[in-house]
PASEBA-1860 file (N, C-alpha, C; in nm, 3 decimals):
! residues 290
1> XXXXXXXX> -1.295/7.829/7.146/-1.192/7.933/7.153/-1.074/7.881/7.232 ~ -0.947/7.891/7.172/-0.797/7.870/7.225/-0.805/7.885/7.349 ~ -0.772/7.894/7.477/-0.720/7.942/7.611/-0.567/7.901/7.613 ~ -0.512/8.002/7.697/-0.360/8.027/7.706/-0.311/7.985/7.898 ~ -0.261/7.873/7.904/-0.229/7.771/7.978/-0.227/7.893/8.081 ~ -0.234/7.811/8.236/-0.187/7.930/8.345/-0.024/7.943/8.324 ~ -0.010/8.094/8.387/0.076/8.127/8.472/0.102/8.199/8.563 ~ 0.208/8.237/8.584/0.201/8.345/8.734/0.175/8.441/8.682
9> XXXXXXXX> 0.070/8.492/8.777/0.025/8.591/8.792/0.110/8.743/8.815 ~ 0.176/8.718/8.860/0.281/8.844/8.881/0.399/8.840/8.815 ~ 0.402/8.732/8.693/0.505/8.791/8.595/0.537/8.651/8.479 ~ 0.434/8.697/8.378/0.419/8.615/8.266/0.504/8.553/8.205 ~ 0.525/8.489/8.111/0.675/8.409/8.058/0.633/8.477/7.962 ~ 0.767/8.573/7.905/0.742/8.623/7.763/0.752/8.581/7.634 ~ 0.785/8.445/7.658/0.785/8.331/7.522/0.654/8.286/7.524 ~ 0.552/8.245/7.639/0.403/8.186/7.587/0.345/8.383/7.547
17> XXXXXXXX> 0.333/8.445/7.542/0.324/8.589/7.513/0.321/8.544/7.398 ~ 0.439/8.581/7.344/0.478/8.536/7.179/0.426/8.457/7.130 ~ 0.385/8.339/7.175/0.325/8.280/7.122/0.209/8.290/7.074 ~ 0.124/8.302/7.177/-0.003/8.362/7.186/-0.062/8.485/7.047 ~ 0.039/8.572/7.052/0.044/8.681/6.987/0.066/8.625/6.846 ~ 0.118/8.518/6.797/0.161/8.466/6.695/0.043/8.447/6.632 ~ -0.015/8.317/6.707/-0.141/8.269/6.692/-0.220/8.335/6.651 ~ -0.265/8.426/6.716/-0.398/8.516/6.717/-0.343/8.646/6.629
25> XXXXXXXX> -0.233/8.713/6.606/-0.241/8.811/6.559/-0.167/8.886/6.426 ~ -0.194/8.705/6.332/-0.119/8.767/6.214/-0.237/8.727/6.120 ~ -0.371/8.712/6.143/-0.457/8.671/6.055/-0.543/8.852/5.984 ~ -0.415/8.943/5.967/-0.516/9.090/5.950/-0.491/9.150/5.776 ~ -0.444/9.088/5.712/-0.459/9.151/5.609/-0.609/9.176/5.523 ~ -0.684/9.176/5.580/-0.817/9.204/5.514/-0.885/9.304/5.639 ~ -0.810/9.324/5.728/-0.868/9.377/5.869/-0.827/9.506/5.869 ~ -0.963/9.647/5.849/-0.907/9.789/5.895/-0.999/9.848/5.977
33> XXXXXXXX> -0.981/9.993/6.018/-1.069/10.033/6.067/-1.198/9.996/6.064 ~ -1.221/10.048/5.945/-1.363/10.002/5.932/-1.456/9.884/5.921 ~ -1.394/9.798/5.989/-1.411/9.617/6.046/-1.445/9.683/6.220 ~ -1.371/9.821/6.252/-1.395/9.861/6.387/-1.227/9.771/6.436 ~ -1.147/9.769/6.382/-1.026/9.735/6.430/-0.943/9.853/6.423 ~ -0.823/9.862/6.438/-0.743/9.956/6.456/-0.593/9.904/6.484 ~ -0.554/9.921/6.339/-0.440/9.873/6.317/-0.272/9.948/6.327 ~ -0.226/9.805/6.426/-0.096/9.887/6.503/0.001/9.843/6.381
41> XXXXXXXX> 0.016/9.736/6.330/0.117/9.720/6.221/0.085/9.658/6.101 ~ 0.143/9.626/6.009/0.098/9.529/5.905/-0.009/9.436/5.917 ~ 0.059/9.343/6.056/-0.024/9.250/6.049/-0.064/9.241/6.222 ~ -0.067/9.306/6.259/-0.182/9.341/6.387/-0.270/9.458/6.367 ~ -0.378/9.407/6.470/-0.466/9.461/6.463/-0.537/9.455/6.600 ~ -0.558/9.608/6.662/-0.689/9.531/6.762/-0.818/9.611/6.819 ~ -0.921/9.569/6.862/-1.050/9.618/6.890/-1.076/9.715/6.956 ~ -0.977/9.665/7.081/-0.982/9.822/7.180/-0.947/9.945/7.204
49> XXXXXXXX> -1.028/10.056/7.237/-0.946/10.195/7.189/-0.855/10.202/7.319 ~ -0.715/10.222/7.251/-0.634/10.283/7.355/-0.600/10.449/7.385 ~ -0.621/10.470/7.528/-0.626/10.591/7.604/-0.466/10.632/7.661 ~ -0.438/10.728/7.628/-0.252/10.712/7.667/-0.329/10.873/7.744 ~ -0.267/10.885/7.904/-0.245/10.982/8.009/-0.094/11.023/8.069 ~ -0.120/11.131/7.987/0.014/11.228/8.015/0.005/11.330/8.112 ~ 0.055/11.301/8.227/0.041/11.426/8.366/0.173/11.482/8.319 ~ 0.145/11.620/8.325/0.212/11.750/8.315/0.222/11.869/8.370
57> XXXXXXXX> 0.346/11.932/8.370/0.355/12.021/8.474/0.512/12.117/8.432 ~ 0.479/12.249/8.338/0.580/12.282/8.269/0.630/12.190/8.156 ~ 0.566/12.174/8.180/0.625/12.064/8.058/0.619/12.152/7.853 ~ 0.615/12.226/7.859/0.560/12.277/7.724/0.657/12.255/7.624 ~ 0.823/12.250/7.660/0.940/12.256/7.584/0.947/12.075/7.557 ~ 0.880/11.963/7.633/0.945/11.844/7.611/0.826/11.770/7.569 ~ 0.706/11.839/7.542/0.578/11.806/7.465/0.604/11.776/7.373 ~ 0.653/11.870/7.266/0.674/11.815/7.081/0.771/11.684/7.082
65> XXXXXXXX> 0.803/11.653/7.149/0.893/11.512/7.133/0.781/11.406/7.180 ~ 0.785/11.410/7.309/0.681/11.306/7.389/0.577/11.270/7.294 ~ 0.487/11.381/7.223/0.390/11.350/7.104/0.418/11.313/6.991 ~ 0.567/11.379/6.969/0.614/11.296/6.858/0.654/11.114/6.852 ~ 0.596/11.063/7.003/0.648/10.925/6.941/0.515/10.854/6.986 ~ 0.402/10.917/7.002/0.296/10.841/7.035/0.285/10.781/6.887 ~ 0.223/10.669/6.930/0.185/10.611/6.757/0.032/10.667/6.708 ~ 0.025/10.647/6.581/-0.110/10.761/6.528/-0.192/10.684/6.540
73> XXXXXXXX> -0.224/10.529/6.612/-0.336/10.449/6.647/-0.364/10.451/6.742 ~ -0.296/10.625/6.860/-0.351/10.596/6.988/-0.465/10.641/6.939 ~ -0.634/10.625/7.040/-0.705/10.675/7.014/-0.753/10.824/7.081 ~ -0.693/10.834/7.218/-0.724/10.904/7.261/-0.580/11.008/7.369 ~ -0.554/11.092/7.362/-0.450/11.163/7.460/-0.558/11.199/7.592 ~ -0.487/11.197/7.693/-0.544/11.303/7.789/-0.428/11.356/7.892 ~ -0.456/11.498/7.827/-0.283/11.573/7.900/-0.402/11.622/8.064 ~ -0.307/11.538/8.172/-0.319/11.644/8.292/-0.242/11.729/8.345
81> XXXXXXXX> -0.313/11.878/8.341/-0.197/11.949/8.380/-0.184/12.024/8.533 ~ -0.121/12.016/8.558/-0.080/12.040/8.684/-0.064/12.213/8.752 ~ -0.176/12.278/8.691/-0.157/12.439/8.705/-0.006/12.491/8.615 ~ 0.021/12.476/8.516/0.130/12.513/8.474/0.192/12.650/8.436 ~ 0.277/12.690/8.452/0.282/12.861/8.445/0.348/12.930/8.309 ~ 0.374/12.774/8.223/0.426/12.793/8.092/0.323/12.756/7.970 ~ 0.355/12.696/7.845/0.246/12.761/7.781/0.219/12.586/7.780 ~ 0.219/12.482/7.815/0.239/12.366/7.851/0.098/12.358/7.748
89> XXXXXXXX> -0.020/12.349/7.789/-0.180/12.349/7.759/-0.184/12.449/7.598 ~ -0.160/12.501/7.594/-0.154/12.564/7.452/-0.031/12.458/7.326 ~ 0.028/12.440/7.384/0.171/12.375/7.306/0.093/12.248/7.313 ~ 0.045/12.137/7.373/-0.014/12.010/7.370/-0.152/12.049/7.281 ~ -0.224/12.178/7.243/-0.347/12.148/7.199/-0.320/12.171/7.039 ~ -0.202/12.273/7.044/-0.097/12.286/6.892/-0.087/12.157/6.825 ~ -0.020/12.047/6.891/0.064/11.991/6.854/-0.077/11.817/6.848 ~ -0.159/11.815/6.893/-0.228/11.711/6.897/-0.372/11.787/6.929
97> XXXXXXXX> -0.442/11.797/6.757/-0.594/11.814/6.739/-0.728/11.685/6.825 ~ -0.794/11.745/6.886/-0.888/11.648/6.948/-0.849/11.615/7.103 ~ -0.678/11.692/7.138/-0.640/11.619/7.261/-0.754/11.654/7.416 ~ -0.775/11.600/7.505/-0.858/11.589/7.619/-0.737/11.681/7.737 ~ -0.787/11.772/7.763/-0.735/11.831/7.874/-0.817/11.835/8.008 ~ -0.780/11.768/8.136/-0.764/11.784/8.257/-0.715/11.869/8.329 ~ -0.760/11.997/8.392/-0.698/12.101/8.492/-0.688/12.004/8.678 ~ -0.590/11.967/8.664/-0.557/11.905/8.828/-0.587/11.988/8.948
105> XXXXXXXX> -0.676/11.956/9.050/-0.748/12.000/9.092/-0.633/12.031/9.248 ~ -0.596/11.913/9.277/-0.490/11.894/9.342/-0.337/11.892/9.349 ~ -0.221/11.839/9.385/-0.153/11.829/9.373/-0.040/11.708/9.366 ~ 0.059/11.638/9.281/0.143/11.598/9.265/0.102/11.487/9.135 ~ 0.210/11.384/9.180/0.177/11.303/9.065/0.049/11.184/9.024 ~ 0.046/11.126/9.166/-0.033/11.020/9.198/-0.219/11.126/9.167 ~ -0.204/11.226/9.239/-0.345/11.275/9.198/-0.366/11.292/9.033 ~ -0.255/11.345/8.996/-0.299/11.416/8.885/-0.324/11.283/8.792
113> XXXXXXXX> -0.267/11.117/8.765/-0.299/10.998/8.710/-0.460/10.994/8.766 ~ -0.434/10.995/8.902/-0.619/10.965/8.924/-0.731/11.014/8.852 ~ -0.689/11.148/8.807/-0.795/11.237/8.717/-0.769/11.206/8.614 ~ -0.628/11.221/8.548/-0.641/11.149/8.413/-0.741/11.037/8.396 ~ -0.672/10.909/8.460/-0.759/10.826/8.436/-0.930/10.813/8.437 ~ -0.971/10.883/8.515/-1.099/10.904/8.525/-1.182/10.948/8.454 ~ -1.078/11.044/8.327/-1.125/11.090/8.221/-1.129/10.988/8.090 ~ -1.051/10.867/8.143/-0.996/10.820/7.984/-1.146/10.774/7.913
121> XXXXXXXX> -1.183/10.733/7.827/-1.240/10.639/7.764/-1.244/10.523/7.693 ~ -1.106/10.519/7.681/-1.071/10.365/7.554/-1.090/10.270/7.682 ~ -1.070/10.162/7.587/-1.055/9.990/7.675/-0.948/10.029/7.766 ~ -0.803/10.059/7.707/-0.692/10.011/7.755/-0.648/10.167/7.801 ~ -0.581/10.119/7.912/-0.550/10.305/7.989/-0.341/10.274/7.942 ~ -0.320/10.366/7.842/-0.122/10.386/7.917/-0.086/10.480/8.009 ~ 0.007/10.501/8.078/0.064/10.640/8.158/0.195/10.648/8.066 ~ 0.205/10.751/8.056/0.395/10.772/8.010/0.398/10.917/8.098
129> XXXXXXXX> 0.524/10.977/8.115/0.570/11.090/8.139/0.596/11.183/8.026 ~ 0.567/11.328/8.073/0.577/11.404/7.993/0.715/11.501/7.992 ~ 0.828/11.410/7.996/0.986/11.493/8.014/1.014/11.414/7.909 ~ 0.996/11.327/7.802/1.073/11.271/7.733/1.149/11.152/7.769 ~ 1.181/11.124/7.856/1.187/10.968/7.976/1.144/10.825/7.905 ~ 0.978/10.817/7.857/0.960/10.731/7.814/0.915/10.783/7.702 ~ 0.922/10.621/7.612/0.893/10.622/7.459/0.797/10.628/7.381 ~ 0.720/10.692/7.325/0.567/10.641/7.322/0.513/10.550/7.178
137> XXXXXXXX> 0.737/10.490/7.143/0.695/10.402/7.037/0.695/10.240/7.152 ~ 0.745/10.258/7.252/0.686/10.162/7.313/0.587/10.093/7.384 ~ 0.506/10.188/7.354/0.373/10.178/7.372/0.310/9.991/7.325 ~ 0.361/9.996/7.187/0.299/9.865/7.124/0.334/9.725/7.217 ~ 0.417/9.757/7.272/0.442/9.653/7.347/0.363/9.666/7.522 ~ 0.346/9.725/7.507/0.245/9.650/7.612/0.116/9.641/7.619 ~ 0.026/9.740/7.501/-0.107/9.675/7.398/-0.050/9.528/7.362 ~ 0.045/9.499/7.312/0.054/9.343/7.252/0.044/9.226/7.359
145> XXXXXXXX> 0.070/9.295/7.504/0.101/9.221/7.625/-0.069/9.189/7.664 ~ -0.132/9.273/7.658/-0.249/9.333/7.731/-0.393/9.236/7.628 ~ -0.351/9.256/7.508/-0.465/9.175/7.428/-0.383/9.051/7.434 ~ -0.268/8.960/7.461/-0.252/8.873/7.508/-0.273/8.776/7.581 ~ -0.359/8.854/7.706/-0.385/8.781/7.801/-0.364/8.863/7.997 ~ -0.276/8.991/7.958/-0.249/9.031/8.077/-0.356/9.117/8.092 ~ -0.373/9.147/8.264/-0.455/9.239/8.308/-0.356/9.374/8.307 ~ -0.232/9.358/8.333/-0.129/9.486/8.355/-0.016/9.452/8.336
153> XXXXXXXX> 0.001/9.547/8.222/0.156/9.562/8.177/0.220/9.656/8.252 ~ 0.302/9.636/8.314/0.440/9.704/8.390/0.549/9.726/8.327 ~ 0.603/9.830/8.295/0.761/9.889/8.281/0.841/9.874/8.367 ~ 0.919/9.751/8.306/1.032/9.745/8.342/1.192/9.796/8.325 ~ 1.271/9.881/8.364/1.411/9.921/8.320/1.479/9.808/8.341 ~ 1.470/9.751/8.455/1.561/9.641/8.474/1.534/9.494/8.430 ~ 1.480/9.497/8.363/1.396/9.321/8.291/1.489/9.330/8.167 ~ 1.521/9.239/8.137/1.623/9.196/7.994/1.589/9.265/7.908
161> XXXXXXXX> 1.601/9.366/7.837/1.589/9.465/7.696/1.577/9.569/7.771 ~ 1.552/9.614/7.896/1.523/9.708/7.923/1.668/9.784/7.991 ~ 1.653/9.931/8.053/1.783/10.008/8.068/1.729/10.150/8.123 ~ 1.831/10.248/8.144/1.811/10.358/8.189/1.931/10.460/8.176 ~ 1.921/10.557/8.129/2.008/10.657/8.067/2.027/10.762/8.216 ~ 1.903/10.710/8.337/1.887/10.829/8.350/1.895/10.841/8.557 ~ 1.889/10.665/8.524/1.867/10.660/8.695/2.021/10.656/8.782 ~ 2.016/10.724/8.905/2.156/10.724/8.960/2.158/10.611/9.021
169> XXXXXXXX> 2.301/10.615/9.108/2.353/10.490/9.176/2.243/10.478/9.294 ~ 2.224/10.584/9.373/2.141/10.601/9.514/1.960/10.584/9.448 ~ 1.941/10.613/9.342/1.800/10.533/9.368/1.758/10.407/9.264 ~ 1.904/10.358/9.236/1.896/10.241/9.179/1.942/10.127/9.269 ~ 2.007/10.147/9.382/1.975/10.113/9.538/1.834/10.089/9.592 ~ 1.811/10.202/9.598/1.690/10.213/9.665/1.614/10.180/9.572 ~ 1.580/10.125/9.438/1.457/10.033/9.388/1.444/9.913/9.419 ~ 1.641/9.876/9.397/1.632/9.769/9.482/1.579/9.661/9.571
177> XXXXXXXX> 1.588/9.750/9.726/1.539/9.719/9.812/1.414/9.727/9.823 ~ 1.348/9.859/9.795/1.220/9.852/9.761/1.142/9.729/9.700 ~ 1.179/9.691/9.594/1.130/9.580/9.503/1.150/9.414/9.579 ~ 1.278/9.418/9.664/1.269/9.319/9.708/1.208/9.282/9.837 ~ 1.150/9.363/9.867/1.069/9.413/10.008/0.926/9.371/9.974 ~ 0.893/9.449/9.850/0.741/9.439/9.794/0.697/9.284/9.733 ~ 0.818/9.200/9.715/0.807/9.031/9.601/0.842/8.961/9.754 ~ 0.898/9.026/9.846/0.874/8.926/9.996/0.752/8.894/10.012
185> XXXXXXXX> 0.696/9.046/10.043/0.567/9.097/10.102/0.476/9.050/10.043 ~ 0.452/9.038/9.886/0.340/9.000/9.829/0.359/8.897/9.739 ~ 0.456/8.794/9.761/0.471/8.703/9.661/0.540/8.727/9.522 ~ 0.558/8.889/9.474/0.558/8.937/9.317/0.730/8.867/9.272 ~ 0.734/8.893/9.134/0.893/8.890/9.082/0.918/9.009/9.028 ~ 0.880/9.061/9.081/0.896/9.258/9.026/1.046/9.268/8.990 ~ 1.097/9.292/8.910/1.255/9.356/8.853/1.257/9.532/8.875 ~ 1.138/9.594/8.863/1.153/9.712/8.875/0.992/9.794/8.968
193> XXXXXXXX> 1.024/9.872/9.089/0.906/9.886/9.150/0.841/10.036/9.139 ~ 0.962/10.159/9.101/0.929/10.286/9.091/0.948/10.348/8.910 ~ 0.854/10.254/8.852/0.895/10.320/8.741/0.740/10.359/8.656 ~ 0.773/10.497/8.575/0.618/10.590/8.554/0.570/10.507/8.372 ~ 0.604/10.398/8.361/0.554/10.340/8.267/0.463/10.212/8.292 ~ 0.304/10.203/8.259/0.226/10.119/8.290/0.118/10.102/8.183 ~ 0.013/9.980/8.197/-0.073/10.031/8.077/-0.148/9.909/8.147 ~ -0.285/9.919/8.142/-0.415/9.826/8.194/-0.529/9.834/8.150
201> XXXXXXXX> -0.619/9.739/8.163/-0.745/9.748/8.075/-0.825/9.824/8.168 ~ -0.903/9.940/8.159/-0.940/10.009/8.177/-1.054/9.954/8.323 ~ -1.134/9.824/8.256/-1.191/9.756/8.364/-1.131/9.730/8.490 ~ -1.010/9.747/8.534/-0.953/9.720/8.618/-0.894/9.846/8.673 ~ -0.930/9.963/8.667/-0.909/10.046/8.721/-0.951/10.104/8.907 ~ -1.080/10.039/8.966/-1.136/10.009/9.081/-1.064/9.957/9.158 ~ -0.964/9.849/9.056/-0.921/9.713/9.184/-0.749/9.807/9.219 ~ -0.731/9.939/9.115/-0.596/9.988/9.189/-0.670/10.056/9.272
209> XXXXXXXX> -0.720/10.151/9.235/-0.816/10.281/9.355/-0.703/10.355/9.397 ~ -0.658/10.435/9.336/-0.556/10.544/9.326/-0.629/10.639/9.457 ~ -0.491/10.651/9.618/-0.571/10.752/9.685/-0.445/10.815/9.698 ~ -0.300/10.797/9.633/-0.221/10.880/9.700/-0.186/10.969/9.598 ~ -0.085/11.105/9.667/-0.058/11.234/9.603/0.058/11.212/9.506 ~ 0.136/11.123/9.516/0.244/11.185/9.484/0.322/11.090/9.421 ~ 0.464/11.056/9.396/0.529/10.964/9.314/0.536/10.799/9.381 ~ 0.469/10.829/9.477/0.496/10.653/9.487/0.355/10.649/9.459
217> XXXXXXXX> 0.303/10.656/9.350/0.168/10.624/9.258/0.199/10.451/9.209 ~ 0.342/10.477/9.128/0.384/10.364/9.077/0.354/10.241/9.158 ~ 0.395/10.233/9.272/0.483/10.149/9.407/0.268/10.121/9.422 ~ 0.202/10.181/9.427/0.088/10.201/9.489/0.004/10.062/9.390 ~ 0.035/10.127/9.247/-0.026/10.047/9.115/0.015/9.906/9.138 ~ 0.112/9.850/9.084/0.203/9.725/9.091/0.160/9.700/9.237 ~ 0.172/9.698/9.368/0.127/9.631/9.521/-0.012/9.648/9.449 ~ -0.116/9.716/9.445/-0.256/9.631/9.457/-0.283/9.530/9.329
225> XXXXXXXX> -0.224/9.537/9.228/-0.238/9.455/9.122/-0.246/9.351/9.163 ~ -0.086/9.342/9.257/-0.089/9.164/9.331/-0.173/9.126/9.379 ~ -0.207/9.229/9.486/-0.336/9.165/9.581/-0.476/9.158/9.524 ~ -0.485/9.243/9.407/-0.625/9.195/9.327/-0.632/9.059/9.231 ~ -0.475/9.026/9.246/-0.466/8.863/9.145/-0.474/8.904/8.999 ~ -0.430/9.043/9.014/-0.442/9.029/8.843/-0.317/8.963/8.784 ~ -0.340/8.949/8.652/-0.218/8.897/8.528/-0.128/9.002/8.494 ~ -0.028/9.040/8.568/0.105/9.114/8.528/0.211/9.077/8.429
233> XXXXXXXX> 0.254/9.146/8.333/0.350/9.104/8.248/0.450/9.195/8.236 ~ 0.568/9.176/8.296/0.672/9.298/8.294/0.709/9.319/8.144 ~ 0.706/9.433/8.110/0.772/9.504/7.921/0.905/9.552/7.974 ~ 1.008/9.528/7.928/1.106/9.606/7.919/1.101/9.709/7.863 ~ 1.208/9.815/7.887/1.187/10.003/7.866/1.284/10.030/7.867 ~ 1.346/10.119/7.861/1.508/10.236/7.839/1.416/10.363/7.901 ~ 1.439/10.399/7.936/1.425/10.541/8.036/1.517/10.623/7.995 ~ 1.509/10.735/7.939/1.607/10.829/7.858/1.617/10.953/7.948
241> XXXXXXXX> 1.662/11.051/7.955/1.667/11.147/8.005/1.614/11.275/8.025 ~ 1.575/11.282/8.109/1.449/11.390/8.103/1.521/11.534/7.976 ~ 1.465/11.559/7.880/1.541/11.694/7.758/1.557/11.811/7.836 ~ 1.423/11.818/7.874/1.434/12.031/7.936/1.408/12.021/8.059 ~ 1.431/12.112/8.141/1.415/12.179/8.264/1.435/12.035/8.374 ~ 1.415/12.046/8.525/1.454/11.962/8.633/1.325/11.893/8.682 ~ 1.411/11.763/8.743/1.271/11.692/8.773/1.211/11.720/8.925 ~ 1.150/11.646/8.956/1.058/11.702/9.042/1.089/11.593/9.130
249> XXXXXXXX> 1.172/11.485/9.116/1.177/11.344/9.200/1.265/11.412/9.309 ~ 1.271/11.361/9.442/1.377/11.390/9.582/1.389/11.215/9.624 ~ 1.490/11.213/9.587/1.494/11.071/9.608/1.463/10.980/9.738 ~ 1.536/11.058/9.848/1.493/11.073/9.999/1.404/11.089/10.053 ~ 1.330/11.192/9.962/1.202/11.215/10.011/1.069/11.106/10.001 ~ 1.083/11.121/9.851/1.018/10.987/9.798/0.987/10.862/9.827 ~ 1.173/10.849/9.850/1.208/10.692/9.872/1.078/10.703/10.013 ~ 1.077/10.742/10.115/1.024/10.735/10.221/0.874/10.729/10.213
257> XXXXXXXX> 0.821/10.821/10.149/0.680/10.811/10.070/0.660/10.650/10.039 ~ 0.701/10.561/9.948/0.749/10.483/9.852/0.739/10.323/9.983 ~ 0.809/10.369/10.075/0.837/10.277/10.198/0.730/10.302/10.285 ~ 0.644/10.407/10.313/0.557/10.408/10.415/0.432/10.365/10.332 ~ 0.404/10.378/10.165/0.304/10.294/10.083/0.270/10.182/10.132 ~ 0.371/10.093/10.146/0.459/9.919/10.117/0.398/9.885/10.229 ~ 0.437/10.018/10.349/0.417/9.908/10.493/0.215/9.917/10.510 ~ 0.162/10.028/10.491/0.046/10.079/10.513/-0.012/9.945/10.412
265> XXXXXXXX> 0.030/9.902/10.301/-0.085/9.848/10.212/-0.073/9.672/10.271 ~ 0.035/9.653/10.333/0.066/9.542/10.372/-0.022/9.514/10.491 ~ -0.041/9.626/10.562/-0.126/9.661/10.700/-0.295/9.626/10.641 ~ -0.320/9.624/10.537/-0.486/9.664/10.488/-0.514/9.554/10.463 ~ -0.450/9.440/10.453/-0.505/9.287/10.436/-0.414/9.213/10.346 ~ -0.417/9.086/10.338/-0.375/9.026/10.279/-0.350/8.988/10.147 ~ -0.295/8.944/10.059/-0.324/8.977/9.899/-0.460/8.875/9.865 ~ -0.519/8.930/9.774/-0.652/8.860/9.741/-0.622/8.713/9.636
273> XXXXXXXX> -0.650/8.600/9.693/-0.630/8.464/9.613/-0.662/8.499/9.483 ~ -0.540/8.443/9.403/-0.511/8.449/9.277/-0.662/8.371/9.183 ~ -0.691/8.462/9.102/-0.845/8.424/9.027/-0.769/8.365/8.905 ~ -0.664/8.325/8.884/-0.644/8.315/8.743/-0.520/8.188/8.743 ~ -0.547/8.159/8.860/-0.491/8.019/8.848/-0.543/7.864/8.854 ~ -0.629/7.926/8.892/-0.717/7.765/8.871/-0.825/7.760/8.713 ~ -0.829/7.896/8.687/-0.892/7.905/8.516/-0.802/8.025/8.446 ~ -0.773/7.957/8.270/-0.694/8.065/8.220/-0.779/8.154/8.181
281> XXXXXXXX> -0.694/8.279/8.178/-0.750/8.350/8.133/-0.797/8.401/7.947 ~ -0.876/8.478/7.937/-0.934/8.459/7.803/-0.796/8.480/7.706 ~ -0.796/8.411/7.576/-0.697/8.432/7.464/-0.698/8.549/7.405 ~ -0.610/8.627/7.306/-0.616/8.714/7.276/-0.709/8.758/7.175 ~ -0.779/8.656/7.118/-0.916/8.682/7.021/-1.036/8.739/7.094 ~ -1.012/8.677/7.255/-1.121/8.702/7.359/-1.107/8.887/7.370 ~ -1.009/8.894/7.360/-0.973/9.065/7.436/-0.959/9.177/7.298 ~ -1.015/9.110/7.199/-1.020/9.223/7.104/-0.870/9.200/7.009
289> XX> -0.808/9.113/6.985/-0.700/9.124/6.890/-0.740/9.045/6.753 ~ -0.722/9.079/6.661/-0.719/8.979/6.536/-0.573/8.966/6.422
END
């Protein structure tokens, strides 16, 4: 079996990607479901069921879009909802037959991913937001990243293809610094550190160990990745604008949340020696792609 040369760990070259993906994932025209594959395009195809977790909260008016761009090879939804006082949970069970609902037990954002996730079942876990923000035709790109060779695909706005319709001057500052604080601190090349688009193989869910409430979930994910040595591959993204009603972000507030993460996780030990540089990691035939 092929193996796919090292690289850094905290931020893949997206030309050996391509490559990789070349190799391994145009041999599918005889390949369908019922081989137990599950086919994203013409000529991909892959093994693992993907789990996409949507935390929600009022959200009922910006649902029919958000679902409208999941692709019909996710395998599984799981809406968490956040006690909602609109018809949020009725409008998601309308609009997507079979979907998995989570009642959040707690509060904010970071909890309510923890339960999602805990519920998922496929191989591969996504997060998107449920304001319409992110795309859920971009989804394929970071399944393509993930049976590639990465342990975690990261959303990037600021990585080359990527953009934002939606972020201001003051916390596009403050990712900034943030980000360049966190690639001091832990070695990373992070381009973007607070952003609600991610996707990981499900096995690796332990080595984040989700304990906080609230929006620096993100900031939380990306810092232990490093220190668990996993294989990160930044995806570029466009971040669109939230459609209905106001968000829930305080930038100030956050930002501070976001900064007291950084220093606390930096405090808990050191990052864990990279496992994936002295052996590559498996090719994309290894991880379920054909």
């Amino acid at each position: 079996m092929p193996r796919m040369p090292p690289e850094d760990p905290h931020n893949m070259n997206p030309e050996s990607t391509k490559s990789l993906s070349r190799s391994h994932l145009t041999t599918l025209t005889h390949k369908s479901s019922s081989d137990g594959f599950i086919r994203l395009t013409p000529d991909m195809a892959i093994s693992p069921r993907v789990s996409v977790v949507v935390p929600a909260l009022n959200e009922a008016e910006n649902l029919p879009h958000v679902f409208a761009t999941l692709p019909r090879w996710v395998s599984e939804v799981v809406l968490v909802d956040g006690n909602s006082t609109d018809d949020t949970v009725a409008v998601a069970r309308r609009l997507r037959p079979g979907l998995r609902v989570v009642q959040q037990s707690g509060k904010g954002k970071g909890d309510a991913l923890a339960a999602g996730f805990a519920a998922c079942t496929g191989d591969i876990i996504v997060m998107i937001d449920a304001d319409g923000s992110t795309d859920g035709r971009e989804i394929i790109r970071f399944v393509g990243a993930l049976v590639a060779g990465a342990d975690y695909a990261k959303g990037s706005r600021f990585a080359s293809g990527g953009g934002s319709d939606d972020i201001t001057l003051c916390r596009r500052f403050g990712n900034f610094v943030l980000s360049t604080l966190v690639n001091r601190l832990y070695g990373t090349r992070y381009t973007d550190l607070c952003y609600g688009y991610n996707a990981f193989w499900a096995r690796h869910l332990d080595a984040l160990g989700l304990d906080c409430d609230g929006f620096e979930v993100e900031t939380l994910m990306n810092i232990r990745a490093a220190k668990a040595g996993l294989r990160v591959h930044e995806i570029p993204s466009h971040e669109r604008n939230r459609i209905h009603g106001a968000s829930n972000l305080r930038a100030i507030r956050d930002g501070w949340r976001v900064l007291k993460t950084i220093v606390r996780e930096r405090g808990g030990g050191a990052p864990v020696p990279n496992r994936t540089s002295a052996q590559a990691p498996p090719a994309a035939a290894d991880q379920g792609a054909a």
